[in-house]
C-alpha positions in Angstrom: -17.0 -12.2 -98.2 -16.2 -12.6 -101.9 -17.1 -15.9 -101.9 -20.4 -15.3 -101.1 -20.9 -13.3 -104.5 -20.5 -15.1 -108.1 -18.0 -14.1 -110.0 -20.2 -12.3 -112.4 -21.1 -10.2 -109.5 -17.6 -9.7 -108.7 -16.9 -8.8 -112.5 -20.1 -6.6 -113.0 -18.9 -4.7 -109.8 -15.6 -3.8 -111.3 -16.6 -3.4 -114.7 -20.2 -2.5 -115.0 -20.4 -4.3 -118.3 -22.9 -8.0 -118.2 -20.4 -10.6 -118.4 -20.1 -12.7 -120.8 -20.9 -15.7 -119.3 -24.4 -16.6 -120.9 -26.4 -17.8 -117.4 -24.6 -14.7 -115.7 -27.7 -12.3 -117.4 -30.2 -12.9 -114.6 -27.8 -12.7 -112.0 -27.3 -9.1 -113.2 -30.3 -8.2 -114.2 -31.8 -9.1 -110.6 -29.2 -6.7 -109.0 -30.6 -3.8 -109.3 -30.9 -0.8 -106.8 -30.6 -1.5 -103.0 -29.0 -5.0 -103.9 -26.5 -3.6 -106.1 -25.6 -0.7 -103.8 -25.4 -3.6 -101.2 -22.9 -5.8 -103.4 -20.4 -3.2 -103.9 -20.8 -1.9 -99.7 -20.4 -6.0 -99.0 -17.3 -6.4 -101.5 -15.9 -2.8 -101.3 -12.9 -3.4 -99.4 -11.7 -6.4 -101.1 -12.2 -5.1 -104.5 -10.6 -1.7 -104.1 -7.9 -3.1 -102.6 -7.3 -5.7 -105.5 -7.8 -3.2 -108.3 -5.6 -0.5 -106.8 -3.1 -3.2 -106.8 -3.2 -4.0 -110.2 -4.2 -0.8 -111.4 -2.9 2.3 -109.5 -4.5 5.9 -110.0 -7.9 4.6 -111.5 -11.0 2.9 -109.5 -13.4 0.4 -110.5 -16.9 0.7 -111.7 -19.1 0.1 -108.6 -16.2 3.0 -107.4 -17.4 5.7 -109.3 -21.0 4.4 -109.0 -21.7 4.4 -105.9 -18.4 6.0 -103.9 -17.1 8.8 -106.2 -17.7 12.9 -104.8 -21.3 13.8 -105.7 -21.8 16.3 -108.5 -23.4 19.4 -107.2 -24.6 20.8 -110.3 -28.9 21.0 -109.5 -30.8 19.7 -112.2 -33.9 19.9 -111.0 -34.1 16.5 -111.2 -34.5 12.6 -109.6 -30.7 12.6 -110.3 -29.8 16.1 -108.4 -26.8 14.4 -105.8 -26.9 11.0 -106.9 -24.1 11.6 -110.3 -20.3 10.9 -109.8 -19.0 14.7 -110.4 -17.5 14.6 -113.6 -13.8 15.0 -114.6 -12.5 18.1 -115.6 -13.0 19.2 -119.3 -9.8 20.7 -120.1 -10.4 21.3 -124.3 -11.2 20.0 -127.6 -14.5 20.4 -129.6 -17.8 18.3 -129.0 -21.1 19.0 -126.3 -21.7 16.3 -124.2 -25.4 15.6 -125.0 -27.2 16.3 -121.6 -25.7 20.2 -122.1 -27.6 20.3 -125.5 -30.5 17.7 -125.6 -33.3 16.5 -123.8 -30.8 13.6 -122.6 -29.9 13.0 -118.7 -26.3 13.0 -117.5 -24.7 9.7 -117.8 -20.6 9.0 -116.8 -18.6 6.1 -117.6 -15.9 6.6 -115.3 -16.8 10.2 -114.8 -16.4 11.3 -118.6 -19.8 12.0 -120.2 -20.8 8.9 -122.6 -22.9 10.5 -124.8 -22.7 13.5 -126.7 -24.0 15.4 -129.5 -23.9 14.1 -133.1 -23.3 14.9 -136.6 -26.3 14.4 -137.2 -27.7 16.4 -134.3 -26.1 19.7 -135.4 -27.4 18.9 -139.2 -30.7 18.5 -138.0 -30.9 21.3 -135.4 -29.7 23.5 -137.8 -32.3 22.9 -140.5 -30.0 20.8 -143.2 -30.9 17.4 -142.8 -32.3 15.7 -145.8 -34.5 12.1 -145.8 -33.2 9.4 -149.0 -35.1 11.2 -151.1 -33.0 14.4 -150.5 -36.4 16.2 -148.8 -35.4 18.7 -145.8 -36.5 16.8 -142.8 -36.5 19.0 -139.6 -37.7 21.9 -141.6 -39.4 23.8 -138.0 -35.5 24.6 -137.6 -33.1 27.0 -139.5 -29.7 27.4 -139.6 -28.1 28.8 -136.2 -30.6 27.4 -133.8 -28.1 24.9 -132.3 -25.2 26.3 -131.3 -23.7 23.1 -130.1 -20.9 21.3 -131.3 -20.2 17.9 -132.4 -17.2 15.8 -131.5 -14.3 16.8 -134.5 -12.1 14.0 -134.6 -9.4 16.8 -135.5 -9.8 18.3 -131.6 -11.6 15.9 -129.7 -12.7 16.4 -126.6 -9.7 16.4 -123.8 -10.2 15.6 -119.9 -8.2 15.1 -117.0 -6.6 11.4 -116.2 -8.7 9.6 -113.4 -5.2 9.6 -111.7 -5.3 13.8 -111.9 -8.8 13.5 -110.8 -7.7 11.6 -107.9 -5.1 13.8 -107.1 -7.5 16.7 -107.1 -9.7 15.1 -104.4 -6.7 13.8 -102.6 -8.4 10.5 -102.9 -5.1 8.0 -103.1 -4.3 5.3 -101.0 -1.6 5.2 -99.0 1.5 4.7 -101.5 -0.6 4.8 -104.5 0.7 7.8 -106.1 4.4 6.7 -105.9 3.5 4.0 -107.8 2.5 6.4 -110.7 4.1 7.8 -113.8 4.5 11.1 -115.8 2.1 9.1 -118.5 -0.9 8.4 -115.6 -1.2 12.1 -114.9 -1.8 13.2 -118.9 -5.1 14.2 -119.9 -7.3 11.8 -122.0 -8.9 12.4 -125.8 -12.9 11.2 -126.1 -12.8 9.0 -129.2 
């Protein structure tokens, strides 16, 4: 079945990132909803096979896309049921941005990938100045965000995608004797 897909398919699948080829952009670009859904369901098998092979206690992109337990958190929202539920959060400092800002939950491999600034807490907060050294933001004061930014000192800490595996009881057969100490620590956001 793989053959029947180009191997920028077969790349975008796994990684979710446009491959660098330069003629690969439309191919891409025209896979989109019901076709991409219909990639991964086509190529499933193979690919999760191959990359559990090569790289135990983690999953591809199209994985965690389309396969991954649902989140059950209700928006109120399009997205309500359709998110990969995130890994755990188990410490550091930062505010994924969809808790804090008018942003919708995104996940790259089920860790937020955008969160609140430097620049967002400044300007929340009232203290933001333009080049001039003028306030800008001046209908806020100091205190009206609570949220935190990312401090590279204690940065945000989740669980491994191997431990997030593990919880669901989501491992092949034989996977997780193929794993180390190392592929069950928790990962730092950087």
């Amino acid at each position: 079945m793989r053959e029947t897909y180009s191997e920028a398919i077969v790349e975008y699948l796994l990684t979710g990132k446009q491959p660098k080829k330069e003629d690969a952009w439309w191919e891409i670009f025209a896979l989109t909803g019901e076709k991409e859904s219909a990639a991964w369901e086509d190529l499933r098998d193979e690919l999760l096979a191959d990359w559990i092979r090569e790289h135990a206690g983690s999953r591809p992109w199209g994985w965690w896309t389309f396969d991954a337990p649902r989140w059950g958190k209700i928006f109120g929202a399009f997205w309500d049921g359709t998110l990969p539920e995130p890994r755990l959060r188990l410490g550091g400092t930062g505010t994924p941005a969809f808790e804090a800002l008018a942003y919708a939950p995104s996940f790259t491999r089920g860790v937020p990938d955008s969160w609140v600034s430097d620049f967002d807490v400044s300007y929340y907060n009232g203290r933001s100045v333009d080049v001039h050294g003028n306030r800008i933001g001046t209908e806020y004061a100091d205190g009206h965000f609570p949220h935190e930014a990312i401090d590279p000192a204690d940065p945000p800490v989740v669980e491994s995608e191997a431990a997030y595996l593990k919880r669901h009881k989501l491992f092949v057969n034989g996977e997780e004797k193929r794993l180390t100490e190392a592929d069950f620590k928790p990962e730092m956001i950087s």
